[in-house]
C-alpha positions in Angstrom: 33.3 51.6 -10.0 30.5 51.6 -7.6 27.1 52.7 -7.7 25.8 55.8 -6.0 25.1 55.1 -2.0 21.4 56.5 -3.1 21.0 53.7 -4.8 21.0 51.7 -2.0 17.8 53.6 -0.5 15.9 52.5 -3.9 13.5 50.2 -3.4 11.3 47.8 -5.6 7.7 47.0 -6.8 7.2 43.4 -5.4 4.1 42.0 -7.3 7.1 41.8 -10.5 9.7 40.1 -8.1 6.6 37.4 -7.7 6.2 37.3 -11.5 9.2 36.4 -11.8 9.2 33.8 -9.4 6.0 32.7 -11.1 7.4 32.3 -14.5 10.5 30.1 -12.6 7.8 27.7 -12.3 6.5 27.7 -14.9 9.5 27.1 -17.3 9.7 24.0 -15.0 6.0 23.0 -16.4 3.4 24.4 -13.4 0.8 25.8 -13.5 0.6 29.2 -11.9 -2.2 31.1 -11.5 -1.3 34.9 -11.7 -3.4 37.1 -9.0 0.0 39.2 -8.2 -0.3 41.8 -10.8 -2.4 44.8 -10.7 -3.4 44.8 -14.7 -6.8 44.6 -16.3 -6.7 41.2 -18.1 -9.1 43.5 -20.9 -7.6 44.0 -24.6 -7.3 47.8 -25.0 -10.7 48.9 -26.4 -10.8 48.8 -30.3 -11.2 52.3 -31.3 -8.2 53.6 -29.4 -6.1 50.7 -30.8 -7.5 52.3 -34.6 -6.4 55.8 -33.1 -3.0 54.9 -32.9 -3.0 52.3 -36.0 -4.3 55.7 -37.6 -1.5 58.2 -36.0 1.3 55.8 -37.2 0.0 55.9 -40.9 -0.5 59.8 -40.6 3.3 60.0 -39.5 3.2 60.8 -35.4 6.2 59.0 -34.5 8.6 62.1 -34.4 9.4 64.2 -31.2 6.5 65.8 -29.9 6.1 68.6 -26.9 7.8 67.7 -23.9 4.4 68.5 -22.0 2.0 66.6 -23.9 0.4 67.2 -27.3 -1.8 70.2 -26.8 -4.9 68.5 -28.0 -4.4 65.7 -25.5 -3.6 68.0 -23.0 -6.8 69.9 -23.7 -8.8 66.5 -23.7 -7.5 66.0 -20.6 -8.4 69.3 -18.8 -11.7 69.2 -19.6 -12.3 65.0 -18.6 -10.7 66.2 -14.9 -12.2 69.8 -14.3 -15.6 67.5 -15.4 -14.9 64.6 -13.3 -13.4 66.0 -10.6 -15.7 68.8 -10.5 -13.3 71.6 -10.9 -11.4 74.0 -13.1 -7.8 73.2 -15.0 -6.6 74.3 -18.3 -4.0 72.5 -21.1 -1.1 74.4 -18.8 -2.2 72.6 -15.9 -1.3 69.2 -17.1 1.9 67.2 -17.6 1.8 64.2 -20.3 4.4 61.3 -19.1 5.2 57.4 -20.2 2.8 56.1 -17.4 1.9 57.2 -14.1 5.0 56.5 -11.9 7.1 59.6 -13.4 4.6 61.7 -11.7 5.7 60.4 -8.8 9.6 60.6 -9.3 9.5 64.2 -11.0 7.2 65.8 -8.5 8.9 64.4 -5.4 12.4 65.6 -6.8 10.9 68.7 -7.9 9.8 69.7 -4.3 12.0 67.6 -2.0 15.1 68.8 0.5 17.1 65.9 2.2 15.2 66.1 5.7 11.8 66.7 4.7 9.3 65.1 5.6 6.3 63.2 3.7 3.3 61.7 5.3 2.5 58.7 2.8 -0.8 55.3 3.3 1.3 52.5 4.4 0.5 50.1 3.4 0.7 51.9 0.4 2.1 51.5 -3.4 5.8 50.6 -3.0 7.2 53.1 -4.9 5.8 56.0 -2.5 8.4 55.1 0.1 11.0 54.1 -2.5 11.3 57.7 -4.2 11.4 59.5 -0.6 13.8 57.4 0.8 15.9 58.4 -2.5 16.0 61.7 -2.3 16.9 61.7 0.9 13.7 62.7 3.1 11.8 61.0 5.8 9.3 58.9 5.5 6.1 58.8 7.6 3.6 56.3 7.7 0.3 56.6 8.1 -1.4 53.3 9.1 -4.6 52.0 7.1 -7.0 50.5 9.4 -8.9 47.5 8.1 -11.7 48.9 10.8 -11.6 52.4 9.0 -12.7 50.5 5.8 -8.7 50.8 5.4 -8.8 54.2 5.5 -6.8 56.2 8.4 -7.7 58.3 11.8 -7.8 62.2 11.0 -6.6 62.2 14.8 -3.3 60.1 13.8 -3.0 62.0 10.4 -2.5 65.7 12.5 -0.7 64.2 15.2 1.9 63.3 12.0 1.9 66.6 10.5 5.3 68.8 11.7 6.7 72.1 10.1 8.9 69.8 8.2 5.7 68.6 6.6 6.7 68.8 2.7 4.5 66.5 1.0 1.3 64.5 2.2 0.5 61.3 -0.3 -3.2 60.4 -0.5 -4.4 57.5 -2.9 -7.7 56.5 -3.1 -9.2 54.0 -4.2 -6.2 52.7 -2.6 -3.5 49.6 -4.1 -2.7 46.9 -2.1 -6.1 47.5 -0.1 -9.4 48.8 -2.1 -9.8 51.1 0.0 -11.6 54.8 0.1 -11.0 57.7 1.8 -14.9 58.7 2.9 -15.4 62.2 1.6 -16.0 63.9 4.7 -12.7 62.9 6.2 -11.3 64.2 2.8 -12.8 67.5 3.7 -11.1 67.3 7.4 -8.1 66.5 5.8 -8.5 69.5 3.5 -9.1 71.8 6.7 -5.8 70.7 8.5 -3.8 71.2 5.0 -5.2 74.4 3.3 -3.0 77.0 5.4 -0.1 74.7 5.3 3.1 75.3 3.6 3.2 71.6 1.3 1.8 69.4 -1.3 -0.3 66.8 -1.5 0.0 64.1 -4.5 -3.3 63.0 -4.6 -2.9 59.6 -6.7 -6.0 59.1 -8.6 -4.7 56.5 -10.9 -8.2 53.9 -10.1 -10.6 57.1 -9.8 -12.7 55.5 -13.0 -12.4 51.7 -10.7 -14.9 52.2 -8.3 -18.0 50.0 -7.3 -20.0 52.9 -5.3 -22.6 54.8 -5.8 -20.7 57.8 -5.8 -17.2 58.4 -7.4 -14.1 59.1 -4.7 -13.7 62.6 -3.6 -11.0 64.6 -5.0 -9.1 67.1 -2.5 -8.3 69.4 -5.4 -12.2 70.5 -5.5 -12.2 71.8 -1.9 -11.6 75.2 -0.9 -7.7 76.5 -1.6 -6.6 72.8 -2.3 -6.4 73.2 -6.3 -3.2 74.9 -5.9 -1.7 72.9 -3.6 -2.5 69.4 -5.3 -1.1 67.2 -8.3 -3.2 65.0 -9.9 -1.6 61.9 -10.8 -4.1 59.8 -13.3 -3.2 57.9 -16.6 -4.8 55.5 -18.7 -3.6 52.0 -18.0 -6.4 51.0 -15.4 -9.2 52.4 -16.6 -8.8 51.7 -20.3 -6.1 48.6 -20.2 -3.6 50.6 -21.4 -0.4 49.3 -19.2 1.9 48.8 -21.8 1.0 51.8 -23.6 3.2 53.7 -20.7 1.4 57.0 -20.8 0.0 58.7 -17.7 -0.1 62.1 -16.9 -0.7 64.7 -13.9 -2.8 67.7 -12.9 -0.8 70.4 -11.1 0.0 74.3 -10.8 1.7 75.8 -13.9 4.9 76.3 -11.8 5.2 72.7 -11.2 4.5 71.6 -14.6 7.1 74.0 -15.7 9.6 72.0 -13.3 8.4 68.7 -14.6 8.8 69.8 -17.8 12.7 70.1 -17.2 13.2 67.2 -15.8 11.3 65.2 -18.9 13.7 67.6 -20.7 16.8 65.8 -19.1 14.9 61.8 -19.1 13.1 61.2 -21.6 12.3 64.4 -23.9 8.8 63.7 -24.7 6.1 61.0 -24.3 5.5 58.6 -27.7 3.3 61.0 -30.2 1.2 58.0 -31.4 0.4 56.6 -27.9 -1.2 60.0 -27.2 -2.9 60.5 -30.5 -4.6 57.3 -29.1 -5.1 59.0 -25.7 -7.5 61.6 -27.2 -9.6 58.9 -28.9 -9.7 57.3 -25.0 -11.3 60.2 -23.5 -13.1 61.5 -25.9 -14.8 58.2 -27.1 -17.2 55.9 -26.6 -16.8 54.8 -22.7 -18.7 51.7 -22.5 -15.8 49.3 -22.6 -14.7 50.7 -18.9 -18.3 50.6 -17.6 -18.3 47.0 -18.8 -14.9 46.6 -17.2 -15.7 48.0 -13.9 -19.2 45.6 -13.9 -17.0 42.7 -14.5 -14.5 43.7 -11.8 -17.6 43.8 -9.4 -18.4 40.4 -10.1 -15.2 39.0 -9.6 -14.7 41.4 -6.8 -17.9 39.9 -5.0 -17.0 35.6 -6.0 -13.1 36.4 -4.6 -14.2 37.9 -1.4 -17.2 35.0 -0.5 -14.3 32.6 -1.5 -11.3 34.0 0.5 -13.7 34.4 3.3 -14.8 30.8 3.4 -10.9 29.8 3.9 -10.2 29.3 7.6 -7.9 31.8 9.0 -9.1 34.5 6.0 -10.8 37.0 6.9 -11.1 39.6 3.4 -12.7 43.0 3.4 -14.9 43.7 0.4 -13.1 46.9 -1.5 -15.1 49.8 -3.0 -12.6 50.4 -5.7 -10.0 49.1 -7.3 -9.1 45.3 -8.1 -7.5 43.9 -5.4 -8.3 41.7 -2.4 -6.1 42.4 0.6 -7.1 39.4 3.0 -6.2 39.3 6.2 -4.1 35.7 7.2 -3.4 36.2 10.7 -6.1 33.2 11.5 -4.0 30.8 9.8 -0.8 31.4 12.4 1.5 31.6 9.8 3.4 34.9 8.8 1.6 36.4 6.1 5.2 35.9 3.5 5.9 32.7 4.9 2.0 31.8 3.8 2.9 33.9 0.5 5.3 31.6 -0.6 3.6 28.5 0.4 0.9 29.3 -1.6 3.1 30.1 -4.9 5.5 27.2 -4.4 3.0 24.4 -3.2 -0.4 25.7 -5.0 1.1 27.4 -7.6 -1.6 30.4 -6.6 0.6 33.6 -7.2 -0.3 36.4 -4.4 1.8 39.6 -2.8 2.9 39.3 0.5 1.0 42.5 2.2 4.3 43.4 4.1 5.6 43.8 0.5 3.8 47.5 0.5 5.0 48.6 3.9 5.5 47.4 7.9 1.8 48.1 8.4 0.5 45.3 5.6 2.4 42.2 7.9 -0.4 39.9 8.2 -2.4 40.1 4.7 -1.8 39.0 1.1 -2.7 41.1 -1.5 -4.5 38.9 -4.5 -5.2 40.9 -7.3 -8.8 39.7 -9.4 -7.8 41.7 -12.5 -7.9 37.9 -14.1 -10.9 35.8 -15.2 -13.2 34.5 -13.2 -12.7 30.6 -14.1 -8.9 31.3 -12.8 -10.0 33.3 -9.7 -12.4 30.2 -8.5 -9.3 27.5 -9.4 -7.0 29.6 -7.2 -9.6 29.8 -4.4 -10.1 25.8 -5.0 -6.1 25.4 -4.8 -6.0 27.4 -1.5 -9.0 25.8 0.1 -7.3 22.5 -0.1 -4.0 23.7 0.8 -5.8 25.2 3.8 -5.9 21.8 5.9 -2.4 21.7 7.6 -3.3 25.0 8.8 -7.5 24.8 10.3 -6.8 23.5 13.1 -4.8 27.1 13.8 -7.9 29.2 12.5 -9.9 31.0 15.4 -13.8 29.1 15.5 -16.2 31.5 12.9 
């Protein structure tokens, strides 16, 4: 036997392929110090951890609704229509294991081979991974460390065609930190609203933001609501990654597809993992303003660090919790200097060309780790930085 040629056109997340590189070394005895994954280094907060001690005792652990619980989904209706300042109901909302299956079900719920979807590169991985799959095409977008890693609206219409299917937006954006600023979102609205497509508006670090403000979502603009899916969950804002629950905000018809295909996968997300969900949104929400404050302080020490390293030059993101730093100063290829850094410093990082053509020349570092361990890995790759100053343009 031989697997499927669409297998072939799978692709992979990269910061794991590093983790695994990293834990290599360290069966051999180094020390590695992990800034390659994107997950809150916070214990899940107490109360939901009680929730789901408590739905475990009470017996959730049988099949539930392939949808979602409706309580959850009712919890999670009101926490969007409130945050993102519009109006969805329990039918409007799809419960998965985590936020990726938003991704894989909606894509295959909409795509033809030849269509065409406009995604951030560089982007998450996945994005290009699931249309490459299904056999469409694949148009990137280029984030501009100028734009505040955002892209230009001129670009962005230039891109749009008839075969136009879906259009990817993320912000706060992974690898880069970046925000879309709210009046280009309203541009972009205006080009999209008489269109015949989708956008999957990826919201997963909407509660991860260090701004006055909170992001913009599309859905709240003028005829977008029915022509957006949500995609949110609860790993990043409430250190929930292994808890694998996510879910996304869409038009009934869509969650009706979705539906069928969680039919056909996985039948229904874990009962006791959403029983813990409600007690997430509904209760106290300190422990994520307490997590975002921290992330602003490590946010602020990684950037004055990686900034201070000649032939780094870093950005500082509004939301998020990575550090995408560009390396070009150093004249090395940003993967060659990836793997340096891992193998010789034992400073674990992402290669930025790992998340698409258009991230060659940065390394994503990823300060969802304590602060002691950020300021040892900016030590490490100071004084690794020698055999390469001399190549560093004058600051």
């Amino acid at each position: 036997m031989r697997l499927a040629t669409s297998m072939s056109r799978l692709g992979v997340e990269s910061a794991f392929d590093v983790l695994l590189r990293a834990r290599a070394l360290e069966a051999q005895g180094r020390n590695v110090i992990h800034l390659e994954l994107g997950e809150p280094d916070f214990p899940t907060p107490a109360h939901i951890i009680e929730a789901a001690k408590r739905a475990l005792d009470e017996g959730w652990t049988h099949y539930g609704p392939t949808p979602g619980l409706p309580e959850l989904r009712e919890a999670i209706a009101a926490t969007v229509s409130r945050t993102r300042g519009i109006s969805v109901g329990p039918r409007n909302i799809s419960v998965v294991p985590g936020g990726k299956p938003i991704m894989f079900f909606t894509l295959m719920a909409l795509l033809e081979p030849g269509d065409e979807v406009i995604y951030p590169n560089p982007g998450f991985p996945i994005y290009e991974s699931m249309i490459r799959y299904l056999g469409a095409k694949p148009v990137p977008l280029p984030l501009e460390e100028k734009r505040g890693f955002s892209f230009d609206l001129d670009l962005f219409r230039d891109c749009l065609t008839p075969k136009t299917k879906i259009v990817i937006l993320n912000s706060p954006q992974n690898p880069t930190g970046g925000m879309i600023p709210p009046e280009d979102v309203a541009r972009i609205a205006e080009m999209l609203r008489d269109r015949d497509l989708m956008v999957l508006s990826d919201e997963i670090y909407s509660q991860t933001v260090y701004t006055a403000e909170p992001p913009v979502s599309i859905s709240r603009f003028p005829g977008m609501l029915e022509k957006t899916i949500i995609l949110d969950g609860f790993s990043k804002t409430y250190a929930m990654t292994g808890w694998r629950i996510g879910y996304g905000v869409m038009p009934t018809w869509l969650v009706d597809a979705v539906t069928k295909l969680m039919v056909n996968s996985n039948s229904c997300t874990a009962s006791f993992t959403q029983r813990a969900g409600i007690a997430a949104l509904t209760g106290p929400q300190d422990s994520v303003a307490a997590m975002v404050a921290e992330f602003r302080r490590r946010r602020d020490a990684i950037c004055k660090e990686l900034n201070e390293i000649p032939g780094f030059r870093c950005a500082v993101p509004l939301g998020a919790f990575y550090a995408f730093a560009n390396v070009t100063g150093t004249g090395m290829a940003s993967k060659e200097l990836a793997d340096l850094l891992l193998q010789e410093t034992g400073v674990a990082g992402v290669d930025g060309g790992c998340f698409g053509e258009y991230g060659n020349g940065y390394i994503r570092f990823s300060y969802a780790t304590a602060l002691p361990n950020i300021l040892e890995a900016m030590a490490r790759i100071k004084r690794a930085s020698v055999g390469w100053e001399k190549l560093a343009p004058v600051k």
